[in-house]
Chimera marker file (.cmm) of the C-alpha trace (Angstrom):
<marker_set name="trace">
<marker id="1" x="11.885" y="114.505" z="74.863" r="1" g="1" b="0" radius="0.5"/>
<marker id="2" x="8.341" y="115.384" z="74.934" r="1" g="1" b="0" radius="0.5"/>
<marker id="3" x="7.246" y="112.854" z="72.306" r="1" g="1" b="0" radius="0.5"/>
<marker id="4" x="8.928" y="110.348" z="74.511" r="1" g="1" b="0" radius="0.5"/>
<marker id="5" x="7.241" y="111.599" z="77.652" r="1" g="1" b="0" radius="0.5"/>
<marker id="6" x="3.589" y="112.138" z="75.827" r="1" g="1" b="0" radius="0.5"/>
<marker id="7" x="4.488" y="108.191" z="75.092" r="1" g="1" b="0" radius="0.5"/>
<marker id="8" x="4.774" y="107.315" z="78.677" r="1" g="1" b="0" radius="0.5"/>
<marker id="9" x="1.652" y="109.539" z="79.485" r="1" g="1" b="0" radius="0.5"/>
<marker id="10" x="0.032" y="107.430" z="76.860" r="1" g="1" b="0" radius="0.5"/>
<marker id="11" x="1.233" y="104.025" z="78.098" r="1" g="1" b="0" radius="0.5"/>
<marker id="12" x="0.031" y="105.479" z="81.692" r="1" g="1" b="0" radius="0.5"/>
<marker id="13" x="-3.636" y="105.681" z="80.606" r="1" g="1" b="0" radius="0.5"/>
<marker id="14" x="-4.491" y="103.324" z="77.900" r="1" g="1" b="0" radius="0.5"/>
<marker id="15" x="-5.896" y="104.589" z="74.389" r="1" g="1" b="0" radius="0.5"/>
<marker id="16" x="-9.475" y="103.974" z="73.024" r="1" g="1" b="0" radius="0.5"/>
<marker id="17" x="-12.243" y="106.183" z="72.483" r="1" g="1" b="0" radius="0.5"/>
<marker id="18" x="-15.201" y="107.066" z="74.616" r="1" g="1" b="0" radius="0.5"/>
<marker id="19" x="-16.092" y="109.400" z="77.340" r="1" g="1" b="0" radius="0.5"/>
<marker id="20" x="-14.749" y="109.702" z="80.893" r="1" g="1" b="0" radius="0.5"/>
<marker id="21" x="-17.074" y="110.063" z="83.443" r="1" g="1" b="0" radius="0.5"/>
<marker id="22" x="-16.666" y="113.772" z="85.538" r="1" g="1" b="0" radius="0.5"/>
<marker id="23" x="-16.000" y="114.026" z="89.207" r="1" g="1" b="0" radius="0.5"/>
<marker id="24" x="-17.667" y="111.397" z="91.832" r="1" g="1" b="0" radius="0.5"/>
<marker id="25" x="-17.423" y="114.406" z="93.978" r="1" g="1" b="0" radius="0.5"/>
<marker id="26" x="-17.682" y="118.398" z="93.523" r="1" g="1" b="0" radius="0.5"/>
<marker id="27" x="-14.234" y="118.759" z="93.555" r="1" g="1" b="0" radius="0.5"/>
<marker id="28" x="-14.111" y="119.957" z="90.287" r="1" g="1" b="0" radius="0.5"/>
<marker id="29" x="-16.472" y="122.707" z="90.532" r="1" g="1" b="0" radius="0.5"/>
<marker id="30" x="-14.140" y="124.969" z="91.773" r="1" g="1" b="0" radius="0.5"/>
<marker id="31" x="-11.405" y="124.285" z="89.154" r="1" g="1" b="0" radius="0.5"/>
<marker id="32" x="-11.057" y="126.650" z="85.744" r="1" g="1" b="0" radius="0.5"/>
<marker id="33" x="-12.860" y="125.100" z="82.705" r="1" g="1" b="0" radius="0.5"/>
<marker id="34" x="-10.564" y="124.651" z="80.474" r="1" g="1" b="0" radius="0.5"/>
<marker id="35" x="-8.481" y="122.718" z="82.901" r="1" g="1" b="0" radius="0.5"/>
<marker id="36" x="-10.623" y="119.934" z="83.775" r="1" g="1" b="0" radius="0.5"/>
<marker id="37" x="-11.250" y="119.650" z="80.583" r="1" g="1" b="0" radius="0.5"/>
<marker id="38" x="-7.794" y="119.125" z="79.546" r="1" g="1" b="0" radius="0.5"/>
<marker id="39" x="-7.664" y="116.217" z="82.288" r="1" g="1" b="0" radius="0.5"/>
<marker id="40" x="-11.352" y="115.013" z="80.837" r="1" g="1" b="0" radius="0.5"/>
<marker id="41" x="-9.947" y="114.846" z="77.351" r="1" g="1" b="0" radius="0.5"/>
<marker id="42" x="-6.700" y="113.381" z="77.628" r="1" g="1" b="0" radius="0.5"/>
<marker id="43" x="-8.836" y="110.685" z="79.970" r="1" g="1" b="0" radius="0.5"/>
<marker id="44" x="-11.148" y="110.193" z="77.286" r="1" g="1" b="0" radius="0.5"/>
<marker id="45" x="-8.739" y="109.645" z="74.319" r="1" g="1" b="0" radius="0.5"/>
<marker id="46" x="-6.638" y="107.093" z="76.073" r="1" g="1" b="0" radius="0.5"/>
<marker id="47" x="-8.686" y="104.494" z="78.428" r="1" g="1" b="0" radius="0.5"/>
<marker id="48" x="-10.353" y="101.497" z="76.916" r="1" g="1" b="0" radius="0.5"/>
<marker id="49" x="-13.019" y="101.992" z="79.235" r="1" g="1" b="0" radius="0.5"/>
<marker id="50" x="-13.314" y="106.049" z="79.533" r="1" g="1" b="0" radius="0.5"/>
<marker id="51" x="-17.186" y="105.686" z="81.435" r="1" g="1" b="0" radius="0.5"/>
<marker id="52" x="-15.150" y="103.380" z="84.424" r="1" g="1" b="0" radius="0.5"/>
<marker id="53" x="-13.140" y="106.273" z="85.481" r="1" g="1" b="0" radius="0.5"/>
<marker id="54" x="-13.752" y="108.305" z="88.399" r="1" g="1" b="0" radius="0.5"/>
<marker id="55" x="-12.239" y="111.651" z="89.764" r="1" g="1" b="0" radius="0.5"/>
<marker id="56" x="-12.217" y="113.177" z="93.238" r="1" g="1" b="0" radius="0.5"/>
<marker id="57" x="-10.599" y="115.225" z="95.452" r="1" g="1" b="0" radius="0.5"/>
<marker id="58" x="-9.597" y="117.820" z="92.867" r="1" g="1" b="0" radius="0.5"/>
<marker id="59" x="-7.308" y="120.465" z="94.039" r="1" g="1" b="0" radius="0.5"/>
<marker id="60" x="-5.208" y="123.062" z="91.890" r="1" g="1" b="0" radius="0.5"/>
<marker id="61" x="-1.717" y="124.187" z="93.273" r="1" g="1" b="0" radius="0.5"/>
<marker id="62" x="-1.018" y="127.629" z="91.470" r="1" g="1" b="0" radius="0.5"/>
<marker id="63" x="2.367" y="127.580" z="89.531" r="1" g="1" b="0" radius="0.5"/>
<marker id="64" x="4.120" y="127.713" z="87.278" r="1" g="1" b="0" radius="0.5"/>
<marker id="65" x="3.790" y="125.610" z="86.352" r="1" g="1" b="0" radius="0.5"/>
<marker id="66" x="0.150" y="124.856" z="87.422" r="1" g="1" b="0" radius="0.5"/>
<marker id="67" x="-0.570" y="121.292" z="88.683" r="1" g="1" b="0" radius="0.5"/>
<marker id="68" x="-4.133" y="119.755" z="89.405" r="1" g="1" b="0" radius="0.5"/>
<marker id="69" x="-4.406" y="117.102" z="91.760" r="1" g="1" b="0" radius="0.5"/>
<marker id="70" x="-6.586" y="114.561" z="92.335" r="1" g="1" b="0" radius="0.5"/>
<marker id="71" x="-7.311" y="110.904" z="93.154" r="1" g="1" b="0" radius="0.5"/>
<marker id="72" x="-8.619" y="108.131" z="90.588" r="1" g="1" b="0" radius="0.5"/>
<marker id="73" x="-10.344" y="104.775" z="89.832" r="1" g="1" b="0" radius="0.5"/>
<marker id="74" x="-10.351" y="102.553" z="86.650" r="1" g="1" b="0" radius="0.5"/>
<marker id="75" x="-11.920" y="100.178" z="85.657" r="1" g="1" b="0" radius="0.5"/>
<marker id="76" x="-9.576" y="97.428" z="86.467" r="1" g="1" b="0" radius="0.5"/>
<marker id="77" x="-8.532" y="93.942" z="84.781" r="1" g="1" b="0" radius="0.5"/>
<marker id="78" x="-11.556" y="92.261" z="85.170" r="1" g="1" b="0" radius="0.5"/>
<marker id="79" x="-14.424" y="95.112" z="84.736" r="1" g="1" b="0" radius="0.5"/>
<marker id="80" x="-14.269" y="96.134" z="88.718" r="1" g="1" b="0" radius="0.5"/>
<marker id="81" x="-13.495" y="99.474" z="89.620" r="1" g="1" b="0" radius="0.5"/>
<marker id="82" x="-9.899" y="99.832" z="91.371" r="1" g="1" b="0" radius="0.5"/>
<marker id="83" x="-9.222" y="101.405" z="94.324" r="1" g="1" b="0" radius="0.5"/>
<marker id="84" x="-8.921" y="105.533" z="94.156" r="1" g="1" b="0" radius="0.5"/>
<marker id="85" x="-4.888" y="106.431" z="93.875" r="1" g="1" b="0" radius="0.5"/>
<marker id="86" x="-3.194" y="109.623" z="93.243" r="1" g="1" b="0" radius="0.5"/>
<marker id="87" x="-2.857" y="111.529" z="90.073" r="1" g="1" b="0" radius="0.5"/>
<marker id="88" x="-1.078" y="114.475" z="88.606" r="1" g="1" b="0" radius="0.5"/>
<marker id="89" x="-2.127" y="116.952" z="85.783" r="1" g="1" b="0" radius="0.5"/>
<marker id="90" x="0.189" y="119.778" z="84.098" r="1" g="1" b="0" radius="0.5"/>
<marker id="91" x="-2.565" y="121.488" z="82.086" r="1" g="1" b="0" radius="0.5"/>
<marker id="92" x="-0.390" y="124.100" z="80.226" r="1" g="1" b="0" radius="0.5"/>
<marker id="93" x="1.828" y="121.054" z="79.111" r="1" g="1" b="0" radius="0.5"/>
<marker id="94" x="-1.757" y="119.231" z="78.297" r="1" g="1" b="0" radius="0.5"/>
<marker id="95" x="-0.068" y="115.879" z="80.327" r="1" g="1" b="0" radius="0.5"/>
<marker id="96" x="-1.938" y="113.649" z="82.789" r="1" g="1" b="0" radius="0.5"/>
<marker id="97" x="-0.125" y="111.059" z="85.043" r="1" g="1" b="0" radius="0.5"/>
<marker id="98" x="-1.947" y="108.193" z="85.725" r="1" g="1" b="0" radius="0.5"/>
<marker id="99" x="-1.169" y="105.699" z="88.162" r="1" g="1" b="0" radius="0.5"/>
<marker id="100" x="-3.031" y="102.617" z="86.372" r="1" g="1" b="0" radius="0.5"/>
<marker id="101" x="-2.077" y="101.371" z="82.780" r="1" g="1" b="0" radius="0.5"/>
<marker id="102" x="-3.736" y="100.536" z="79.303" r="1" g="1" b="0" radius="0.5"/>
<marker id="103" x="-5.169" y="97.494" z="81.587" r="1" g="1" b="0" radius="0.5"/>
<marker id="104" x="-6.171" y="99.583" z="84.686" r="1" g="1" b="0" radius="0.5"/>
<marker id="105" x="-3.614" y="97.952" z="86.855" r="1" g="1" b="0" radius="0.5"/>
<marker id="106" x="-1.303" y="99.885" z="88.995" r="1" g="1" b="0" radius="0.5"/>
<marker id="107" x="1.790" y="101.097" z="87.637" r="1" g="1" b="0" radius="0.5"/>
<marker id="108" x="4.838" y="102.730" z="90.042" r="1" g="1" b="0" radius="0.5"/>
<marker id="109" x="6.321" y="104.604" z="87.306" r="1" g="1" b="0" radius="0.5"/>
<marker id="110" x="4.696" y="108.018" z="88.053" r="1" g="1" b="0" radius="0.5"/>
<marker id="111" x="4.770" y="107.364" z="91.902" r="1" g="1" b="0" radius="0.5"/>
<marker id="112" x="7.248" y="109.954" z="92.431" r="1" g="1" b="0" radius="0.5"/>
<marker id="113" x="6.430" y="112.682" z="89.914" r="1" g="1" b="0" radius="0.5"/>
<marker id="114" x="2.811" y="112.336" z="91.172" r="1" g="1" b="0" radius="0.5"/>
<marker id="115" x="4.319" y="113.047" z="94.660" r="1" g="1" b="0" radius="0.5"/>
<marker id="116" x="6.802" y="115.598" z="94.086" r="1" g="1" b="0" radius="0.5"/>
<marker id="117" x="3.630" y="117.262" z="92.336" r="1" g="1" b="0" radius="0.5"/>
<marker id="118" x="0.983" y="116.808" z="95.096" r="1" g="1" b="0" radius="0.5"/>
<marker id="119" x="2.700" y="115.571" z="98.149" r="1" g="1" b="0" radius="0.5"/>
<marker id="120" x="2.846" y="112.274" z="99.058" r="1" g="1" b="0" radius="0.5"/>
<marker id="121" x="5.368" y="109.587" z="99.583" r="1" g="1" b="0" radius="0.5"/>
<link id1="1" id2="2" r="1" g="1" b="0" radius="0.2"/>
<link id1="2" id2="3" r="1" g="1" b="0" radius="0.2"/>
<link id1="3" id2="4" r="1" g="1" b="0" radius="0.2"/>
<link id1="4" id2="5" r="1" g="1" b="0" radius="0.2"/>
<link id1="5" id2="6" r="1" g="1" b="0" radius="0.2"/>
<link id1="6" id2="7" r="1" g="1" b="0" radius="0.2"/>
<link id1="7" id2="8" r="1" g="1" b="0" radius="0.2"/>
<link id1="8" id2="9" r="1" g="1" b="0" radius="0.2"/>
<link id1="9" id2="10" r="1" g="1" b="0" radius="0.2"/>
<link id1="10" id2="11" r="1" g="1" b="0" radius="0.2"/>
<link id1="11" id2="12" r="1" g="1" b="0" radius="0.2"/>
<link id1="12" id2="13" r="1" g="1" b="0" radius="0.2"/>
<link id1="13" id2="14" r="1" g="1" b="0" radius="0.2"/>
<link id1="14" id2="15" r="1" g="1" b="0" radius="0.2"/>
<link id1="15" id2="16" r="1" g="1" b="0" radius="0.2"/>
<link id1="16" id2="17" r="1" g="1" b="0" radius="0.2"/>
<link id1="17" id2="18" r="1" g="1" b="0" radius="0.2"/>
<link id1="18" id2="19" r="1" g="1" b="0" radius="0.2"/>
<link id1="19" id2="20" r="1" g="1" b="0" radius="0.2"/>
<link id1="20" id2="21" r="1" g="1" b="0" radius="0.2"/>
<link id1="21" id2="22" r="1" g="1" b="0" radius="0.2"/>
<link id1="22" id2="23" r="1" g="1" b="0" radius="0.2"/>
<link id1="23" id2="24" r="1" g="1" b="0" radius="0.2"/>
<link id1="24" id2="25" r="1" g="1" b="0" radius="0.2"/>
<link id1="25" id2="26" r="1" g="1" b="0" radius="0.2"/>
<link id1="26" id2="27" r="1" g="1" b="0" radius="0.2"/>
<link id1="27" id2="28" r="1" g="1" b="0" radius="0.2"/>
<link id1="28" id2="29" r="1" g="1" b="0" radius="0.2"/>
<link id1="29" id2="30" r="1" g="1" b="0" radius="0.2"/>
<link id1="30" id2="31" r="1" g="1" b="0" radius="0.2"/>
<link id1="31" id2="32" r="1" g="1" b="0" radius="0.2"/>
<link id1="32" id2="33" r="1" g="1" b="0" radius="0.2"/>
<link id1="33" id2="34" r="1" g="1" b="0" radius="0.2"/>
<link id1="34" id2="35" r="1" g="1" b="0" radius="0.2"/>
<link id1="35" id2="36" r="1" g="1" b="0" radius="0.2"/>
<link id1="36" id2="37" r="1" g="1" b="0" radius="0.2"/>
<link id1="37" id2="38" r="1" g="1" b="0" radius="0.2"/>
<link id1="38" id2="39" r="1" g="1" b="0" radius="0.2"/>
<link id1="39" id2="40" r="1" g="1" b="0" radius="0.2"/>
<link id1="40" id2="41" r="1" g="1" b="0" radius="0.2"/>
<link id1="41" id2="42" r="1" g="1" b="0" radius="0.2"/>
<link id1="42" id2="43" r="1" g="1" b="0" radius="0.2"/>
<link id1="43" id2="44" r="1" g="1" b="0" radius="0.2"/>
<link id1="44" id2="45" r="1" g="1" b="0" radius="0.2"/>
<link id1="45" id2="46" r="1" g="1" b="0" radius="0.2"/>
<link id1="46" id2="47" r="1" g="1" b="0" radius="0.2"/>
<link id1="47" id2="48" r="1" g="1" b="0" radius="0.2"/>
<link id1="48" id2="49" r="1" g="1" b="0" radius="0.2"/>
<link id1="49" id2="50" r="1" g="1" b="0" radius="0.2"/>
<link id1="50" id2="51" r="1" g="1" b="0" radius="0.2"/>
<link id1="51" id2="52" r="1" g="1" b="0" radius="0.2"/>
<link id1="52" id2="53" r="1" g="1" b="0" radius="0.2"/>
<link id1="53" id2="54" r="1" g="1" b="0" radius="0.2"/>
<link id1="54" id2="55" r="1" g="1" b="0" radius="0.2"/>
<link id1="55" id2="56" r="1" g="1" b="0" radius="0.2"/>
<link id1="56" id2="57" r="1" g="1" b="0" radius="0.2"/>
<link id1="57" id2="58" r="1" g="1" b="0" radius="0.2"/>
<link id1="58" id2="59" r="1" g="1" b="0" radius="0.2"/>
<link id1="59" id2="60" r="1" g="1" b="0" radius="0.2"/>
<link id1="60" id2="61" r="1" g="1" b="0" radius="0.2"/>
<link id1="61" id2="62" r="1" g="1" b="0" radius="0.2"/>
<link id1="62" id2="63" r="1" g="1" b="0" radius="0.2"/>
<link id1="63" id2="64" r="1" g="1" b="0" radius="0.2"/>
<link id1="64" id2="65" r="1" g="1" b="0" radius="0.2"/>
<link id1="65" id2="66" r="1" g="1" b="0" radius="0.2"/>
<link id1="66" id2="67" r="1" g="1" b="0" radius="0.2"/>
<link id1="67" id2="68" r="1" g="1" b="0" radius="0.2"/>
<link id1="68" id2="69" r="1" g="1" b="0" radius="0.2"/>
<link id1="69" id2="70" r="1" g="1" b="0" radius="0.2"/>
<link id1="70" id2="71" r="1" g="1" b="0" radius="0.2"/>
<link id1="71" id2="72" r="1" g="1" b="0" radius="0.2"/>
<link id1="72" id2="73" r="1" g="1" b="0" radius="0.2"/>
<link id1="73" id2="74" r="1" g="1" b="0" radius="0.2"/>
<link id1="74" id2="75" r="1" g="1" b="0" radius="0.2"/>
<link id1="75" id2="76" r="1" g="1" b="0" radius="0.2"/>
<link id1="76" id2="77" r="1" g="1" b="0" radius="0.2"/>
<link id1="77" id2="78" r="1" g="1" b="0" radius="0.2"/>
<link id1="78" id2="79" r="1" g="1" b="0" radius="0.2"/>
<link id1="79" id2="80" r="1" g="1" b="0" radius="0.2"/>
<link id1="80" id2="81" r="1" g="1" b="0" radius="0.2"/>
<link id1="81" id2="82" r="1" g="1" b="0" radius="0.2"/>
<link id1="82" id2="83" r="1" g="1" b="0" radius="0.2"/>
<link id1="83" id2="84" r="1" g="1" b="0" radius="0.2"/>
<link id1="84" id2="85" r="1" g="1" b="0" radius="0.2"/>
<link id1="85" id2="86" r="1" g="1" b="0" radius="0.2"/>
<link id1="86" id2="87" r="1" g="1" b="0" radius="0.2"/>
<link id1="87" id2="88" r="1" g="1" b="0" radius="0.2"/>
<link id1="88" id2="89" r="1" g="1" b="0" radius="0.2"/>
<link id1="89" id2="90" r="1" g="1" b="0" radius="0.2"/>
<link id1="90" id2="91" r="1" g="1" b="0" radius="0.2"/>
<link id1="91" id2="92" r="1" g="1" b="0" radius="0.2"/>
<link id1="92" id2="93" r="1" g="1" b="0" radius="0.2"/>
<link id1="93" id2="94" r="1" g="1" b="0" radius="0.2"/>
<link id1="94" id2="95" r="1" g="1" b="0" radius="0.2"/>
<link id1="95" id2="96" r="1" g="1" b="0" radius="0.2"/>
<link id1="96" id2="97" r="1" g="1" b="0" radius="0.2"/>
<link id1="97" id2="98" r="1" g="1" b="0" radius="0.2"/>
<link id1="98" id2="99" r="1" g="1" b="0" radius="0.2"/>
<link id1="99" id2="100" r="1" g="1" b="0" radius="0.2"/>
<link id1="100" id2="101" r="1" g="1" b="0" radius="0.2"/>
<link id1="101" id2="102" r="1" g="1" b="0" radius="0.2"/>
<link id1="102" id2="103" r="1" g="1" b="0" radius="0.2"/>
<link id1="103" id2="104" r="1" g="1" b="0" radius="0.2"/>
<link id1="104" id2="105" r="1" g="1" b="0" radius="0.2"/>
<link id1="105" id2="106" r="1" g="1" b="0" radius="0.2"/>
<link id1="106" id2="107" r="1" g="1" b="0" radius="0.2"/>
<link id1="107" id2="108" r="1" g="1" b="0" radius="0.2"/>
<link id1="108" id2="109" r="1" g="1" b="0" radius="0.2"/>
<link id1="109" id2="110" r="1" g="1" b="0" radius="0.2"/>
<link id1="110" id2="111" r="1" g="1" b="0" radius="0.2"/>
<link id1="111" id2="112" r="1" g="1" b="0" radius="0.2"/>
<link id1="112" id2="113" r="1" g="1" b="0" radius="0.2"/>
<link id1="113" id2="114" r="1" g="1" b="0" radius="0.2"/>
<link id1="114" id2="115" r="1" g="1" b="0" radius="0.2"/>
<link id1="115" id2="116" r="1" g="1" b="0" radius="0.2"/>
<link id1="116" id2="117" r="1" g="1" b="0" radius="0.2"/>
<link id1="117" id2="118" r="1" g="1" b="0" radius="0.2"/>
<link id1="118" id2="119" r="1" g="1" b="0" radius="0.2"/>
<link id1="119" id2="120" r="1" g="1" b="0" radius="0.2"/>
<link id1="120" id2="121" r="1" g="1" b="0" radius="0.2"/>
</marker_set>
């Protein structure tokens, strides 16, 4: 089950190499280490373009589990950044949900765990 869900994680953020740019804001200052790290990574390691994505709004609801929050921005079909949506993080699970695919267009089908996780509708 979790190879199956790491798959859809994967499918959720691309894969390609590269370095994902921090936080537009200074959300993230206020978030452990490790943890944004574990979002930075998993960023990284699966987005054809790591250095067009963009963080802000970081928030960390305590758990357990623990979830981060957050919004985000990809670099989109052609190059131009998308609009900032929603995303979840599970850091002791080391699993991001993305709203955007391998592309960086919107994908629904982490709409409602990114909600149940964060709030939302």
């Amino acid at each position: 089950m979790r190879r199956i869900l790491t798959a859809l994680v994967c499918l959720g953020l691309g894969a390609a190499g590269g370095r994902a740019q921090t936080v537009a804001d200074r959300s993230g200052e206020g978030l452990p280490r490790d943890e944004l790290a574990m979002v930075l990574r998993n960023l990284n390691g699966e987005s054809h373009a790591p250095s067009a994505i963009r963080l802000r709004n970081l928030r960390r609801a305590a758990g357990p589990p623990v979830i981060l929050c957050g919004e985000i921005s990809v670099g989109g079909p052609l190059g131009v950044p998308t609009e900032f949506r929603p995303f979840s993080a599970v850091p002791e699970q080391q699993i991001v949900f993305s709203p955007f695919d391998v592309s960086g267009n919107p994908i629904t089908i982490f709409d409602r765990i990114i909600a149940a996780h964060c709030g939302g509708g």
